[in-house]
N, C-alpha and C positions, 0 to 999 in steps of 0.2 A: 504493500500500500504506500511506504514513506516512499518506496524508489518511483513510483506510478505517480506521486506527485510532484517529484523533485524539477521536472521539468517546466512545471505549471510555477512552479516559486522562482526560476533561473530566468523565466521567459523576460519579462521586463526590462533583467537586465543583460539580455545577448539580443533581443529585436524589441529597443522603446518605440521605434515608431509605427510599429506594426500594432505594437500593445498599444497605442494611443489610436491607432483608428480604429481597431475591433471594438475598445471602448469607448470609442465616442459614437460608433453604429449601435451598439448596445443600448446607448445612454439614450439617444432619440428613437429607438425602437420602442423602449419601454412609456417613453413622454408621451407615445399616439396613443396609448390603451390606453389611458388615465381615464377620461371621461366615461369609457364606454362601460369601464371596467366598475368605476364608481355607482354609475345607473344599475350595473347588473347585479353589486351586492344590495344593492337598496329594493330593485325589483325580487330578491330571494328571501325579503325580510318579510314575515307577517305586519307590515305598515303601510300604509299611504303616502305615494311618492307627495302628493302637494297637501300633508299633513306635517304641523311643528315639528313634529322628529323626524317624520323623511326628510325634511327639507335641511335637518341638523345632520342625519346621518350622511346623505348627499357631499355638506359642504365636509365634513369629516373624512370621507371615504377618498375624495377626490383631492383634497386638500393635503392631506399629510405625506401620500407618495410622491405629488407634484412639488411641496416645499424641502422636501429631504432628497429628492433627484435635483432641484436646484443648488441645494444647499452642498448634495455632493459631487457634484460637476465643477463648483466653483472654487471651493474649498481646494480642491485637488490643480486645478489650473493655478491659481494665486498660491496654494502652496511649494509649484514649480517656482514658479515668479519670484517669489519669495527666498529659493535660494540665490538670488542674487542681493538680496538687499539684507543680507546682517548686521546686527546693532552696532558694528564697528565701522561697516562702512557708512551709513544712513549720520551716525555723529560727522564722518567726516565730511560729507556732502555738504553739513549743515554748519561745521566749525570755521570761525574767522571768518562768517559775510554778515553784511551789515543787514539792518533789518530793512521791510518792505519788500523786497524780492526776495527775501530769505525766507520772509511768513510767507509770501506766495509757493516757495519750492517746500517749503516746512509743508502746511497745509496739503499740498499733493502728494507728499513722498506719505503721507500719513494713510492715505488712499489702498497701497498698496504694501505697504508693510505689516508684518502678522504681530503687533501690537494691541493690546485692548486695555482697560482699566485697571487689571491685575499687573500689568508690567508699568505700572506710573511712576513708582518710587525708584527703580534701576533703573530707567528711560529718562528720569528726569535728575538723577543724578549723574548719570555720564553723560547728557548733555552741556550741564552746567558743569562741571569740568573738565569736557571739551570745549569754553570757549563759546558754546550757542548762548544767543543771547536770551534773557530770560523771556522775552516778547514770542521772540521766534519758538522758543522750545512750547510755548502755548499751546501757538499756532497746531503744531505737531500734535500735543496731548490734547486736543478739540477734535482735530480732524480722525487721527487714528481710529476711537471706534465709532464715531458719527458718523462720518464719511465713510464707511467700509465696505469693504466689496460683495459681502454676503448682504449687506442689506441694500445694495444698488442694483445686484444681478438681481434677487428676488423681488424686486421690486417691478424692474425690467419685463421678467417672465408673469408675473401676476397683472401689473396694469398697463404695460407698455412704454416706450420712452418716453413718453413725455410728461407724465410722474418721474421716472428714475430722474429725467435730466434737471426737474425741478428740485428735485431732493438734492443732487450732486453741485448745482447751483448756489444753491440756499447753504448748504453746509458747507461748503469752501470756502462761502463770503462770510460764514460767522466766525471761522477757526481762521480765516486770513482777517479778518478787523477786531474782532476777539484778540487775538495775540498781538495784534500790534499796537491796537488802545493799551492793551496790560504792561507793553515797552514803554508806552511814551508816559505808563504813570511813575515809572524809574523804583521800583518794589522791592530789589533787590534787596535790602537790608529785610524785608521780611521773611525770605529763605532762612531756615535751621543754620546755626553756626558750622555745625557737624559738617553739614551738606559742603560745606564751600571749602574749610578745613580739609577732609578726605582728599588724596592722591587717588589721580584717575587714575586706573586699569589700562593696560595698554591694548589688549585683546588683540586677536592672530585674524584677520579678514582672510579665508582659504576660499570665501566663495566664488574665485576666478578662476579655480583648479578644477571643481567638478564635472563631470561627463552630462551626459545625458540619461544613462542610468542611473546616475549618483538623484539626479532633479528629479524622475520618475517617481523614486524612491522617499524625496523629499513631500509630492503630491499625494503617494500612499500613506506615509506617517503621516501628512497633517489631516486626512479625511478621518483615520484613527482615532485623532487624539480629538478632533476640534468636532468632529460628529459625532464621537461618542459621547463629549461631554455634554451638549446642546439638545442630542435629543429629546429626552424627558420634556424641554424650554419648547420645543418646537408641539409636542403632542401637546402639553399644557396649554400652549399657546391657540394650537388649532380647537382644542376642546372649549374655549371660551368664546373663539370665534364663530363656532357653529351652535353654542345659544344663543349667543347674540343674532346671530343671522337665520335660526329657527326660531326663536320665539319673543325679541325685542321688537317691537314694533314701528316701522319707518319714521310714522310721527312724531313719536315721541324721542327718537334720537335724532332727527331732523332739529325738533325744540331742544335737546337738552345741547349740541355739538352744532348747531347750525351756523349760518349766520349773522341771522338776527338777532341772537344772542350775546351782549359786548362782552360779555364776562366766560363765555365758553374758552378761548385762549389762554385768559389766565388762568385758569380752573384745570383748563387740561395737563396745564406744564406743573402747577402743583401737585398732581395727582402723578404726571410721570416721575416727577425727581426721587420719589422714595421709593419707588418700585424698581424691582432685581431684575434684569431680563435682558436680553439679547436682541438682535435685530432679528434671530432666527426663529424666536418667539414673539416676537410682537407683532411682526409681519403679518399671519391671520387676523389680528383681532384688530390691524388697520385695516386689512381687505374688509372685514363682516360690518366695519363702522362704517367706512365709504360705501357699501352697497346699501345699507341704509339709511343714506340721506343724511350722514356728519360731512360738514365743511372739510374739504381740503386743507384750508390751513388750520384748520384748528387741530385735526391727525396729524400733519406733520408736527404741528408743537408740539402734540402729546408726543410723538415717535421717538423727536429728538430730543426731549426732556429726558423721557428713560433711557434712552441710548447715550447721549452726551453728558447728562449729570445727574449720571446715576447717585446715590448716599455710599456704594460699595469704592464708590472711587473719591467722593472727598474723605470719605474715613480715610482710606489710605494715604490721600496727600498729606496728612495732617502731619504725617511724620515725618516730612520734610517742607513746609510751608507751613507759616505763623496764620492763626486765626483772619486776622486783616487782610491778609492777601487771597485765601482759601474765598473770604465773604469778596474779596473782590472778581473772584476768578467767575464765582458764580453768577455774581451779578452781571457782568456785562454777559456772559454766554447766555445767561437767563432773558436779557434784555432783546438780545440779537432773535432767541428763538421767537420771543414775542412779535418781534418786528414783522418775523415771516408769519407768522399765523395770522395774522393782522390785516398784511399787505397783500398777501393771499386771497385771502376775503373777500377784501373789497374787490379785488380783478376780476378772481374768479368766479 
């Protein structure tokens, strides 16, 4: 049996790019049944497809293998990607430029680097002694999981570009004016002594040496590690989605998230900032609130509240940033999400 698999485990890495189109044919083979296959468990249920729980089971069925084929499609591509961009190179890209095009290149490189809220405290001390400026290293720690690519692909594949390109918009002008207001307030003295004291690490940047098996290999551990851990976030996520979307009623979330509503925005970004969650979880429970008649920007405020400031990540700044700078970091990001749920609004 082990020798009968041994080739199945080698493949990857003697033909990547054979094994990268058999599974990218795999990966759209499987995206066409989604619907048909959703309808066919719900038509095998004792229920009523256009009854509250058919209509919950539906968006369930349908939902969770279409967010976890995006989730791991993308995951594994940007985990490729990803082995080009190591924390030793991404400081040096970032070390010694002035700010303003530095928050602009800070905020993109945040995009595509496998950073989130858990890596704040090492991310933001090796920036700050590399020489990044405090403004710019902002920029980076807004964008990184805001801006991220699991929440832009599935974004993409759920509502089309022209949501994604609005979120991708919106969130690059908050983490590039975001970081660059928090420079010109000159804050530094509020960083941890410790912080600035501490000898950088020199770190070994090898990711210019890798093959193309070595990357493949990079796309299989991080589908591993980053979908195993999200799961649960994603079914949790989708189960809240399909009550809302089977049994919340248009009306009344039209009134409670609309836009006639001036206090829906702020309300929504209160409600995100304390909540634990991922973009790979939240993503259903934006889909089932936009299909029922919540405002566009008011979703996005909420999206980006839980995503951008989250409570799991100012708890951990705390331990290197002073009280005043942590209530300022929130502030203006708080401010910026406001702007977009606002301006939104009124557009759209």
């Amino acid at each position: 049996m082990h020798a009968a698999l041994a080739p199945l485990k080698r493949w990857p890495n003697q033909q990547p790019f054979l094994f990268l189109l058999l599974a990218a044919a795999t990966w759209f083979g499987l995206y066409q049944t989604l619907n048909p296959a959703a309808e066919a468990l719900v038509a095998a249920l004792p229920v009523e497809r256009d009854s509250h729980l058919g209509g919950a089971l539906q968006f369930f069925f349908y939902d969770t293998p279409k967010v976890l084929l995006l989730l791991t499609g993308i995951v594994f591509v940007m985990g490729m990607i990803n082995s080009w961009f190591t924390p030793e190179r991404t400081r040096a890209l970032l070390a010694g430029r002035s700010e303003g095009a530095a928050n602009v290149m800070a905020a993109s490189l945040g995009i595509v680097t496998p950073f989130c809220s858990c890596s704040a405290v090492p991310l933001f001390i090796g920036f700050v002694q590399a020489g990044v400026p405090l403004g710019v290293t902002f920029s980076f720690l807004i964008s990184a999981p805001m801006v991220n690519e699991v929440a832009l692909v599935l974004l993409l594949g759920l509502f089309g570009w022209k949501v994604a390109a609005i979120y991708l918009g919106t969130g690059l002008t908050i983490a590039i004016v975001s970081g660059w207001t928090i420079g010109r307030l000159r804050m530094e003295r509020h960083i941890e002594p410790w912080v600035l004291a501490a000898k950088a690490g020199a770190g070994v940047d090898d990711s210019h040496t890798l093959d193309w098996p070595a990357r493949v290999r990079f796309g299989l551990d991080a589908v591993r590690e980053i979908v195993g851990k999200v799961w649960p976030y994603v079914l949790a996520g989708i189960a809240v989605g399909a009550a809302i979307h089977g049994w919340v009623p248009t009306d009344f979330m039209a009134s409670f998230m609309g836009k006639d509503a001036w206090w829906a925005v702020p309300l929504a970004v209160l409600i995100g900032v304390p909540m634990y969650s991922n973009a790979a979880g939240i993503i259903p429970i934006v889909e089932a609130l936009l299909e029922k008649g919540a405002a566009l920007g008011t979703v996005l405020a909420f999206m980006m509240a839980v995503i951008g400031l989250s409570l799991p990540e100012t708890i951990i700044l705390r331990k290197v940033l002073r009280p005043k700078l942590i209530a300022t970091f929130i502030g203006v990001v708080a401010a910026g999400i406001l702007a977009v749920g606002f301006v939104f609004n009124a557009l759209l």
